[in-house]
C-alpha positions in Angstrom: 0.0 0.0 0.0 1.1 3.6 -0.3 2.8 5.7 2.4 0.2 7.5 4.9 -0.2 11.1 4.7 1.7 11.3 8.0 4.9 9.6 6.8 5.2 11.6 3.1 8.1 13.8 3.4 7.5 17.4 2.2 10.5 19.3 -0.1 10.6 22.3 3.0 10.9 20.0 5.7 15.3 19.5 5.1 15.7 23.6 5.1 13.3 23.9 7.8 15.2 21.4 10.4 18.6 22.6 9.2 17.3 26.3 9.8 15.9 25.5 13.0 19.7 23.6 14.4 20.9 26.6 13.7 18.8 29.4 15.4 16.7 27.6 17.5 13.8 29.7 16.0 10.6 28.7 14.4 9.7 32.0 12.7 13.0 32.1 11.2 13.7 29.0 10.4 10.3 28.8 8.5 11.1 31.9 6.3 14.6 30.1 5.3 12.5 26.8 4.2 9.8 29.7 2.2 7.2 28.9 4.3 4.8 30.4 7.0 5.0 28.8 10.8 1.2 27.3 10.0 3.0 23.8 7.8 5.3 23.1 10.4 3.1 23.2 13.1 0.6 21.0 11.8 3.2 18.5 10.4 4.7 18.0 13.9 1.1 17.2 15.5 0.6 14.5 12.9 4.1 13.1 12.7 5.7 11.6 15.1 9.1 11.4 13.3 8.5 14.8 12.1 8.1 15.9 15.9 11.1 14.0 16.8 13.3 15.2 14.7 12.2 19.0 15.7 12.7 18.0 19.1 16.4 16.8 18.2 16.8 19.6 16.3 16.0 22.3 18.9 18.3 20.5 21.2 21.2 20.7 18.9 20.9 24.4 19.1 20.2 24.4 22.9 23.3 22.2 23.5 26.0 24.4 21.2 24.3 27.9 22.7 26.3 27.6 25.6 29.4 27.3 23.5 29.1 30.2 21.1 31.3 33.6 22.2 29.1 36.1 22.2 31.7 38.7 23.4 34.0 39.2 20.1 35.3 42.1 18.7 33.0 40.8 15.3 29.7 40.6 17.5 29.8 42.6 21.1 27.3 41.4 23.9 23.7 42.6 23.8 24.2 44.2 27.0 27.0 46.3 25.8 25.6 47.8 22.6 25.0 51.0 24.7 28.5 51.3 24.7 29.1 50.7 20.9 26.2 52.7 20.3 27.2 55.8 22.0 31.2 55.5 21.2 30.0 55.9 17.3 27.5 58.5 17.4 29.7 60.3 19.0 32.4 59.9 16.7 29.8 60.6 13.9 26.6 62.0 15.0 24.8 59.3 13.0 22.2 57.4 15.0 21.4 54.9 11.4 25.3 54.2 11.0 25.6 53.9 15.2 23.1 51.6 15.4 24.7 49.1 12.5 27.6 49.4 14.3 26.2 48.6 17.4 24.5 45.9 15.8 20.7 46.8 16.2 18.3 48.3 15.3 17.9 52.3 15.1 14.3 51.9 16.5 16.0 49.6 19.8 18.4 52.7 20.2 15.3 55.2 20.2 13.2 53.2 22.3 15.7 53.0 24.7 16.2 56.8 24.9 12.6 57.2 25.5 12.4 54.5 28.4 15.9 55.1 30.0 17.3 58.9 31.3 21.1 57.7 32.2 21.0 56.6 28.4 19.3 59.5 26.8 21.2 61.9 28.9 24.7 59.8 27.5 22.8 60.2 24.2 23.3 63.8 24.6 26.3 64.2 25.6 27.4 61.9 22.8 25.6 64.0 20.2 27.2 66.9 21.6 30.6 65.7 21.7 29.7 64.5 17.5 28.7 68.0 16.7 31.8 69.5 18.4 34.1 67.7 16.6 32.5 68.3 13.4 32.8 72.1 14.2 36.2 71.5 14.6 36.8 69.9 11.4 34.7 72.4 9.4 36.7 75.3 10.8 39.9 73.5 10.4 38.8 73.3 6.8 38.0 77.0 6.6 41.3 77.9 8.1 43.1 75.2 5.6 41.0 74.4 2.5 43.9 72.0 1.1 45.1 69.6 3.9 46.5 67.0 4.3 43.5 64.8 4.9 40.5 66.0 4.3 37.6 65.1 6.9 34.7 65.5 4.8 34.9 66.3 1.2 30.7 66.7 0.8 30.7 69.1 3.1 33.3 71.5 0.8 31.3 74.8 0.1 30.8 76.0 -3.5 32.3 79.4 -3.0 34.2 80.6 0.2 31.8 81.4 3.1 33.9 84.6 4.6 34.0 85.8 1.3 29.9 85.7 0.6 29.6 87.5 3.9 31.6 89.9 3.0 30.1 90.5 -0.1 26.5 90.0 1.3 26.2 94.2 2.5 27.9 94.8 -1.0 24.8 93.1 -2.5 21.9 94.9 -0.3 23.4 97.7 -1.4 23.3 97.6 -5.0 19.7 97.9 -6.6 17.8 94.7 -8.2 19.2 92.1 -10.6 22.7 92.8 -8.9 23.3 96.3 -10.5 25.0 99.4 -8.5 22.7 102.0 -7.5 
């Protein structure tokens, strides 16, 4: 006789179980196998094998967790993404490129302003520590439009500033369409 309808194998099932060793999560692991969470679910209640082997694999993950470094200079510690977070927007003022760095999400960063003052106060601080040093870098620029390294090459204005204020009372005085009274 042919198989039951419990024992058929399905094509997703391989990329789901090898998904699911590997993060321990069910949402993700469906998404890697191109599925929704609904399949796996009802496979498991009627297969037993199936519901074995996603025991075994959760398991695998659960047993090499313990194992994995989470404190590398590739991937910090959730708990010290504050510190990653801050160090870069203050180095750059960018809370977008901060939080990549920091490997979250900007809206994790901003949440966390909202709910914590220590961190939004250090958020501060940081931003005003980014802003000072661009200041510094602009003016340098102003003072030395050709050196050696140039901070931020965007940023170059089209014509000099000191000179457009200079010229700026020259040009209210003259009548319209830039001609001398």
């Amino acid at each position: 006789m042919g198989k039951s309808r419990s024992s058929a194998r399905h094509a997703w099932e391989a990329a789901f179980l090898k998904a699911l060793r590997e993060n321990g999560k069910v949402n993700a692991a469906a998404h890697a196998a191109g599925i929704t969470t609904g399949p796996p679910y009802n496979r498991r209640k009627v297969s037993a094998s199936f519901d074995a082997e996603w025991k075994q694999a959760l398991a695998a993950y659960n047993s090499g967790k313990s194992k994995r470094i989470r404190n590398s200079e590739e991937r910090t510690a959730p708990r010290q993404w504050k510190r990653v977070f801050l160090d870069a927007l203050a180095e750059t003022s960018n809370v977008a490129g901060s939080a990549r760095q920091a490997d979250i999400a900007p809206r994790v960063a901003y949440r966390t302003r909202r709910s914590c003052d220590d961190f939004a106060a250090d958020w501060r601080a940081a931003l005003f520590e980014g802003y000072t040093n661009l200041e510094m870098e602009v003016l340098g620029y102003l003072r030395d439009p050709a050196p050696a390294r140039q901070f931020y090459r965007r940023l170059r204005p089209r014509r000099n500033p000191e000179l457009a204020t200079l010229s700026a009372p020259n040009r209210a005085m003259s009548g319209p369409g830039g001609k001398a009274r």
